[in-house]
N, C-alpha and C positions, 0 to 999 in steps of 0.2 A: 453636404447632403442634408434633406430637410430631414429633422429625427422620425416625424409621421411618416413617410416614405422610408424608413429603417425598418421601423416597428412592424410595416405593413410587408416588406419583402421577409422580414426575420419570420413572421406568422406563416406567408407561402413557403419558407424553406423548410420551415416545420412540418405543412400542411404536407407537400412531397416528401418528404421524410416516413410521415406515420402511413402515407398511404404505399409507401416502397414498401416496407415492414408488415404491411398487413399483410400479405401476399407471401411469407416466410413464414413455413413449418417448423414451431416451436418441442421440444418434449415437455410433457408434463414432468416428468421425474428424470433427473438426472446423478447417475453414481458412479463414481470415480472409481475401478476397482484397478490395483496395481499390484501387479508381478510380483517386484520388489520394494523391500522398505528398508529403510535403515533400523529401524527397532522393532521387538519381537515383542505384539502385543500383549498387556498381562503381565507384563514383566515386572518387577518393582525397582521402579528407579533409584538410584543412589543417593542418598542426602546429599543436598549442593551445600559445599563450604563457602558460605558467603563474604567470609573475608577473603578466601585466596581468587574467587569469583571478583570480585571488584578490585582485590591487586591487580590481574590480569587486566580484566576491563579498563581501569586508568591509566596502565602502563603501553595502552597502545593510544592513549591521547596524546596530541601535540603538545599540548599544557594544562597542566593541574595546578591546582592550590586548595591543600589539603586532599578534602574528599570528594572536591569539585574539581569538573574539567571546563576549561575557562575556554571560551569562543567568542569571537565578534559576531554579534545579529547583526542579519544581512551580509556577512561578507564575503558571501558566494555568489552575489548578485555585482560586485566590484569586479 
C-alpha cells in the first residue's frame, strides 16, 4: 500500500473515532469508594526487614548471582 494512502485512512479512523467519543457522557469526578479493604487506614505499619524482604524476594527467582537475579533480555519474545 502507498504510505500517503495509510497516513490518510489512519487520520479517517481517528477522525471516526473522536467523533464516536464525542457523543459519550463523561464524569467530571470520579471516586472509588470500597466496602472492603485489606488495611485499616491510620494504622502504622510495621518496619519492613529488608534483608529478610529480598531473601524472600530472590528465593522465588529462577536464578541468582549474589544479589542479582540474572534473566535473558528478550526471552520471553523466544
Amino acid at each position: 500500500m502507498n504510505e500517503d494512502k495509510i497516513k490518510s485512512e489512519a487520520v479517517e479512523i481517528m477522525n471516526n473515532f473522536m467523533k464516536a467519543l464525542d457523543k459519550i457522557q463523561v464524569e467530571e469526578e470520579f471516586v472509588l469508594m470500597r466496602e472492603n479493604s485489606f488495611r485499616e487506614e491510620g494504622k502504622d505499619i510495621e518496619k519492613v526487614d529488608s534483608d529478610n524482604f529480598k531473601q524472600r524476594f530472590l528465593s522465588n527467582a529462577s536464578k541468582t548471582k549474589g544479589d542479582a537475579i540474572l534473566a535473558n533480555k528478550g526471552n520471553w519474545v523466544e
